[in-house]
C-alpha positions as CSV (number, residue, x, y, z in Angstrom):
1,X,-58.0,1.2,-56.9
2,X,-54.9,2.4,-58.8
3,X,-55.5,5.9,-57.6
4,X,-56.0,4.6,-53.7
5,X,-52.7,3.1,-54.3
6,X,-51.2,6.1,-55.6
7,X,-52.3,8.2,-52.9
8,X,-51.2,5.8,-50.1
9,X,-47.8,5.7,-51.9
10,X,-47.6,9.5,-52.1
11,X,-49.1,9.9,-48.6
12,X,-46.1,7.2,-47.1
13,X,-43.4,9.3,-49.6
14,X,-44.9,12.4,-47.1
15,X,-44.4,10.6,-44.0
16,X,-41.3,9.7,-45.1
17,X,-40.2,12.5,-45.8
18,X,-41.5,14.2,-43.2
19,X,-38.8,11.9,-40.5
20,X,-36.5,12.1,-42.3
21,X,-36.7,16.1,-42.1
22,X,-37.3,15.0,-38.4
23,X,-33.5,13.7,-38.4
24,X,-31.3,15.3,-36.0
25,X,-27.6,14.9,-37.7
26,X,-24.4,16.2,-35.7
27,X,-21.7,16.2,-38.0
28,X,-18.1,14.9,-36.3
29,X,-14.7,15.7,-37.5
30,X,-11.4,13.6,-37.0
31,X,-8.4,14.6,-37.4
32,X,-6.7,10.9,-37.7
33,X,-7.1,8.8,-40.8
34,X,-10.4,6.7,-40.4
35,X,-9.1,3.6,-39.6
36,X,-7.6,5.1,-36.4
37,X,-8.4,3.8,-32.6
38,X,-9.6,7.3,-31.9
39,X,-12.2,7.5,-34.9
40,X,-13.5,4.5,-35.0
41,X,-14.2,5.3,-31.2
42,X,-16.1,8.5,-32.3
43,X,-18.1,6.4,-34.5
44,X,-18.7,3.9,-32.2
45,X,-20.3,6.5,-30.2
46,X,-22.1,7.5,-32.9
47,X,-23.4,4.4,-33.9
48,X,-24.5,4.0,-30.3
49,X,-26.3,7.3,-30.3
50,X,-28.3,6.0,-33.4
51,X,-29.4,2.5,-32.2
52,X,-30.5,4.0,-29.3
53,X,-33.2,6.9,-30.6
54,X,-34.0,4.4,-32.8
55,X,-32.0,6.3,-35.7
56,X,-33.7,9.9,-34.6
57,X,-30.1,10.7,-34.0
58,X,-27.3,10.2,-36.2
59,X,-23.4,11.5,-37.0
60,X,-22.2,13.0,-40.7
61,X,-18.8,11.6,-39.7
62,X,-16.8,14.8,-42.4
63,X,-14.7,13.1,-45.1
64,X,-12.3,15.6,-44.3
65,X,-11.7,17.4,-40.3
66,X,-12.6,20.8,-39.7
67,X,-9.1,21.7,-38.6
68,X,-6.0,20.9,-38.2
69,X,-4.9,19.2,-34.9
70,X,-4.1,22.3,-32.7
71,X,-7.4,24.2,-33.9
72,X,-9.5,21.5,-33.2
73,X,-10.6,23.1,-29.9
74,X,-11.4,26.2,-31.5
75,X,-13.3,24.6,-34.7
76,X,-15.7,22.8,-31.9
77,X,-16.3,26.1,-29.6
78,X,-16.9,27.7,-33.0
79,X,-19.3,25.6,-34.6
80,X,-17.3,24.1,-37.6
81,X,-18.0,20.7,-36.0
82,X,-21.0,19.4,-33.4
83,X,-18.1,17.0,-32.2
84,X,-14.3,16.1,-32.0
85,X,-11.8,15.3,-29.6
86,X,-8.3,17.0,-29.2
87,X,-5.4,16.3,-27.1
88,X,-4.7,19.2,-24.4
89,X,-1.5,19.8,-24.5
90,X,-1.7,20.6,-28.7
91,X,-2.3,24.0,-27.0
92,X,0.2,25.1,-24.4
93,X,-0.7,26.9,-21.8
94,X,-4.2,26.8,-22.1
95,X,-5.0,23.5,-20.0
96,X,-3.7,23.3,-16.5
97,X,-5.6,20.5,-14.8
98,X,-5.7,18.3,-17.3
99,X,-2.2,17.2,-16.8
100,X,-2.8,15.5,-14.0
101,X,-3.7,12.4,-16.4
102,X,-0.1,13.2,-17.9
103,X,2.3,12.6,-15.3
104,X,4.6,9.4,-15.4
105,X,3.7,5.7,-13.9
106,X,-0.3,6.1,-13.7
107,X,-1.6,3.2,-15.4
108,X,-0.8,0.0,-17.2
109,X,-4.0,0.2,-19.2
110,X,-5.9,3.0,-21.5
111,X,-9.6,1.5,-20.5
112,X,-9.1,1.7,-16.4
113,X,-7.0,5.1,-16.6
114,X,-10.1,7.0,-19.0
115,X,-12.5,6.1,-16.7
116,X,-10.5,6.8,-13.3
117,X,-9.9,10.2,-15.6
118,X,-13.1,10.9,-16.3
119,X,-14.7,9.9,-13.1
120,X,-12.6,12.8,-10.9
121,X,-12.3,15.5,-13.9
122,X,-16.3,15.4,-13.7
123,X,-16.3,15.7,-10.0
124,X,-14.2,18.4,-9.8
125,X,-16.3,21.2,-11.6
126,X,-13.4,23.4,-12.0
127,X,-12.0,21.1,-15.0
128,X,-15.1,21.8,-17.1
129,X,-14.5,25.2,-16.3
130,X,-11.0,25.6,-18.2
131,X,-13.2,23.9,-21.1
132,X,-15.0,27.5,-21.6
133,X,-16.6,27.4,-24.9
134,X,-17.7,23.5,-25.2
135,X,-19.7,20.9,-24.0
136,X,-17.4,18.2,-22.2
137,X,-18.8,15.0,-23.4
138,X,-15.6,12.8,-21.5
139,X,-12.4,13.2,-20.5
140,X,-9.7,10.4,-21.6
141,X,-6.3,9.2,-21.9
142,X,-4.5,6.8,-24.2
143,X,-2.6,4.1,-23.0
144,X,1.3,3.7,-21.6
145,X,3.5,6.2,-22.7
146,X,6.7,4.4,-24.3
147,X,10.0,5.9,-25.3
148,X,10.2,5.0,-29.1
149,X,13.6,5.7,-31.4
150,X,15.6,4.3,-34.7
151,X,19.1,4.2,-33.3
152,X,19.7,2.7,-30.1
153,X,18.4,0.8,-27.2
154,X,17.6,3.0,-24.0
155,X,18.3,1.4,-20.8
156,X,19.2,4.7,-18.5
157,X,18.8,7.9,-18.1
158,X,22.0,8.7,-20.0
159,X,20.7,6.8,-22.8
160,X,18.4,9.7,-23.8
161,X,20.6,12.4,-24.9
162,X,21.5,13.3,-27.7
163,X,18.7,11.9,-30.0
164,X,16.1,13.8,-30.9
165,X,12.6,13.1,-29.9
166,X,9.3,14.5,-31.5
167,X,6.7,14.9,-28.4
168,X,3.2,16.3,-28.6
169,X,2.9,18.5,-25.7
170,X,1.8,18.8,-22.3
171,X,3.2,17.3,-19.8
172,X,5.0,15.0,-22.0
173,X,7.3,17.8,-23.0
174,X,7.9,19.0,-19.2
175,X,9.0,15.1,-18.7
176,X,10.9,14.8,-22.0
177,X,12.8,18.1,-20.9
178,X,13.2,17.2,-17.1
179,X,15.5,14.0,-18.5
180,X,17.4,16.1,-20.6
181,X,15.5,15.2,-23.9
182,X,15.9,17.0,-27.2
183,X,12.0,17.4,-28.2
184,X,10.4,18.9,-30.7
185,X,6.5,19.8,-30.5
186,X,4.7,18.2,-33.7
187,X,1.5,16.8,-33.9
188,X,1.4,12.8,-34.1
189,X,0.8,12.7,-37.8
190,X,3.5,14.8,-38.6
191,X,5.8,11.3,-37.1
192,X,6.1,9.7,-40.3
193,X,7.7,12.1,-42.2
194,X,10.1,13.6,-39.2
195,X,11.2,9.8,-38.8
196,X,11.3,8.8,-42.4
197,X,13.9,11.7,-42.9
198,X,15.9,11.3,-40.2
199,X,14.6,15.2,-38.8
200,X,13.9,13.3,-35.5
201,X,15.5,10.4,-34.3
202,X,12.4,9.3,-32.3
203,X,9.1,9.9,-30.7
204,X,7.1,9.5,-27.6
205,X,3.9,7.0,-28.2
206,X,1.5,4.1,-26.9
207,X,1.9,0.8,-28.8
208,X,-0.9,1.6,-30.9
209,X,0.8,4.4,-32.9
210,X,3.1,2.5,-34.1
211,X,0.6,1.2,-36.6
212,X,-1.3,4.0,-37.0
213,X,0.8,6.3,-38.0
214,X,3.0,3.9,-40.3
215,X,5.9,3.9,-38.6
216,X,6.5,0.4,-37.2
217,X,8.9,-0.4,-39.9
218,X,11.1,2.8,-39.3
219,X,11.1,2.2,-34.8
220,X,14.1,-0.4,-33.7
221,X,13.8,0.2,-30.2
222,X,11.4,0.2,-27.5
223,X,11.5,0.9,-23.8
224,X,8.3,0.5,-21.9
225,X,7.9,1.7,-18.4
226,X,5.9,0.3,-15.7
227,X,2.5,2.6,-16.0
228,X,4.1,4.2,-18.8
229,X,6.9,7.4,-19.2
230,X,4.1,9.7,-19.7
231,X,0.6,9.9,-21.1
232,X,-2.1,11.9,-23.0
233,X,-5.3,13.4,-21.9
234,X,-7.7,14.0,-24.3
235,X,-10.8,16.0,-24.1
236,X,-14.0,14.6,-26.3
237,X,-16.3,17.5,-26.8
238,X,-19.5,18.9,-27.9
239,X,-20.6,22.5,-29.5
240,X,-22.9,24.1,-27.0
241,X,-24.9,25.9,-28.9
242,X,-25.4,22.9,-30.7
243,X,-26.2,20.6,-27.2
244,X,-28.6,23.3,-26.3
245,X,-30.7,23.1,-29.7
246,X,-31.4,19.6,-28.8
247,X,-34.5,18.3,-27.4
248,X,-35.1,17.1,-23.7
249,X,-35.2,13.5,-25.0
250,X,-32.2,14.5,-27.4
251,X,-30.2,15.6,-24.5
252,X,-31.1,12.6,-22.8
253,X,-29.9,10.1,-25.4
254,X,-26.5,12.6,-25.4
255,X,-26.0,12.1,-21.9
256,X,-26.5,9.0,-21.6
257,X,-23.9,7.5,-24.0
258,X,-21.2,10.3,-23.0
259,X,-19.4,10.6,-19.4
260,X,-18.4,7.1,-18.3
261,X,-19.6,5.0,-21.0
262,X,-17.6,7.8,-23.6
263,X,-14.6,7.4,-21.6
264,X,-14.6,2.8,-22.0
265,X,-15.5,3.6,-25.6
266,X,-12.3,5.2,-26.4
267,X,-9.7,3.4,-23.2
268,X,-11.1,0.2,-25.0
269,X,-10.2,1.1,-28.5
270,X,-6.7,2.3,-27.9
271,X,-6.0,-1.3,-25.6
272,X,-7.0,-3.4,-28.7
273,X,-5.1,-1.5,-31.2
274,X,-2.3,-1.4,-28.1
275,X,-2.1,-5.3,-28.0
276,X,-1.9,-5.4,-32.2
277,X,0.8,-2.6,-32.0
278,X,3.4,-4.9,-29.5
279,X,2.1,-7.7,-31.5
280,X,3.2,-6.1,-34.8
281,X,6.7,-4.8,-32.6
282,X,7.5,-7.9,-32.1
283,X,6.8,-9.5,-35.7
284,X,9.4,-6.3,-36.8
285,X,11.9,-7.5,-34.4
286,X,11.8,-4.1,-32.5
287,X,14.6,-4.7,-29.5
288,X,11.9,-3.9,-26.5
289,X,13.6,-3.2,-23.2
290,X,11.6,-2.5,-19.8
291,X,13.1,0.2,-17.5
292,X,14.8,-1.7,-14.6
293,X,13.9,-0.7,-11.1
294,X,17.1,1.8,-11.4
295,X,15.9,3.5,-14.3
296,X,12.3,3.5,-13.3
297,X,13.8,5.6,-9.5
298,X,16.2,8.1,-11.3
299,X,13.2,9.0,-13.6
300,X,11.0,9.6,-10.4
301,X,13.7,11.4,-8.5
302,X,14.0,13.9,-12.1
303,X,10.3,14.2,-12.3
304,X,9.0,14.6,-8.7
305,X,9.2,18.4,-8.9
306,X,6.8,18.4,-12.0
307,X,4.0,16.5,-9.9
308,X,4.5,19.8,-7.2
309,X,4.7,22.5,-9.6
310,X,1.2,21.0,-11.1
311,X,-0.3,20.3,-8.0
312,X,0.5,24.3,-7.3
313,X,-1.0,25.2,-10.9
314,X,-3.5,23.7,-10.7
315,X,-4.7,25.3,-7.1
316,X,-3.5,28.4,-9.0
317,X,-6.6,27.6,-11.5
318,X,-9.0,26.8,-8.4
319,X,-8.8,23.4,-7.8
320,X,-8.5,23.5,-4.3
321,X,-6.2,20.5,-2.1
322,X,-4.9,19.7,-5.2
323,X,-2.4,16.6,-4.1
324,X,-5.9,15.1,-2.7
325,X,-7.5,14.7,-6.6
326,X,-4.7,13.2,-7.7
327,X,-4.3,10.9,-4.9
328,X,-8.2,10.3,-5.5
329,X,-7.2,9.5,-9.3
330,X,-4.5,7.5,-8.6
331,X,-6.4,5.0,-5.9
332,X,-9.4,4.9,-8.5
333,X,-6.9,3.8,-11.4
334,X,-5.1,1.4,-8.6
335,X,-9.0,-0.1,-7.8
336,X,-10.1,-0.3,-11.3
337,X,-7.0,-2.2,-11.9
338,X,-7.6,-5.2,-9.1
């Protein structure tokens, strides 16, 4: 009897064993702290990828990321990570049509501007193919860009020079620029410390970063723009050689979760930590300020010629017509928005 027991025990250690070796693990890297909007959507996805293969699937989410921001691309197409996301214009130069989700007054919310993103970036096959070198699992944005600074309130146009401005690329810096902005290209984490010193006087952000990056107690002015200044597109990727080692039913499960459903994931995350970052603004006594309708015109008649020189870029790249995908974008974000 004991040895019947014994053997059933060792034979269900066997089995055991034998799924877990069956595991698939991706590992993901972040390259925010943990508790950040954008990592805890990467887990979420994770998690979701789990549940449904029944926990067949799973993330190592790395203690530590692969990479520094700007060389998270890279780190991906080169196998240091399965997964990450990176923002586009951490690069410059090397993402043309991406931009399009950059330009000023798109959207009031991160959710409905990720998937109006992600929706015409995936119809369009020639934004995939400036991805060379990874798997695109969605395409996304945060939410409303807003003009952030420690010494005074910005009402006009005028109101922007001289203080200096930390930006993180893209389009963002092309805007910052066109209004006669002093910016400086840093990586969002470095904000803390170029604030905290007085390098920079301030920094373009959605609410959310306030509290993410620490720095709510150092900001004293806000100005928020109808659809925001500016925003951020973001690219949420997979190693291919990685995707293509999967199984059928593997792929399957990948697919099904990324796309769209990626794309809510991440626009949902950064509106809930958007609403606890003007929440937390306000318990600080930041003095917010919303561009008046004269504001809001001389920052369209400054940055008008940016929205033609991308729409020329980008049918540079191959994306033909051009003004038609961004009109498309824009009347998806308008619809998703009723």
């Amino acid at each position: 009897m004991k040895r019947t027991s014994k053997t059933l025990i060792a034979t269900a250690a066997a089995l055991t064993a034998g799924l877990a070796g069956a595991q698939t693990v991706l590992t993901a890297s972040s390259w925010v702290p943990p508790s950040h909007s954008l990592s805890l959507a990467q887990k979420e996805w994770c998690e979701l990828l789990e549940q449904n293969t029944a926990g067949k699937m799973k993330c190592n989410i790395l203690p530590r990321a692969v990479s520094a921001p700007p060389g998270t691309y890279d780190a991906v197409k080169n196998g240091l990570a399965d997964i990450s996301f990176t923002v586009h214009g951490y690069t410059p130069g090397r993402f043309v049509l991406p931009q399009m989700a950059e330009l000023p007054f798109l959207g009031d919310n991160a959710e409905t501007m990720c998937v109006a993103f992600n929706k015409v970036a995936m119809k369009h096959p020639q934004f995939a193919q400036e991805h060379q070198g990874v798997k695109v699992l969605a395409y996304f944005t945060h939410g409303p860009g807003i003009v952030f600074n420690t010494k005074k309130p910005v009402a006009k146009v005028e109101d922007l020079g001289g203080l200096k401005f930390r930006v993180g690329g893209g389009m963002v810096n092309e805007i910052s620029k066109t209004l006669g902005m002093n910016v400086t290209l840093k990586p969002a984490t470095d904000s803390y410390e170029l604030l905290s010193g007085g390098v920079m006087d301030g920094t373009l952000f959605p609410a959310e970063s306030t509290e993410s990056f620490k720095i709510d107690k150092l900001i004293k002015h806000a100005t928020f723009f109808p659809g925001g200044l500016y925003n951020t597109s973001f690219v949420f990727m997979m190693n291919p050689a990685r995707y293509d080692k999967l199984s059928a039913e593997e792929k399957k499960a990948v697919d099904a979760i990324s796309g769209e459903v990626a794309a809510r994931i991440y626009g949902r995350g950064w509106d809930k930590v958007d609403r606890r970052g003007i929440a937390l603004m306000q318990a600080n006594n930041v003095q917010m300020v919303k561009a008046d309708a004269k504001f809001v015109a001389d920052v369209k008649a400054k940055t008008s010629a940016l929205e033609q020189k991308w729409v020329k870029d980008a049918e540079a790249k191959g994306l033909k017509d051009a003004a038609k995908v961004l009109a498309e974008y824009r009347a998806e974000i308008a619809k998703l928005q009723k």
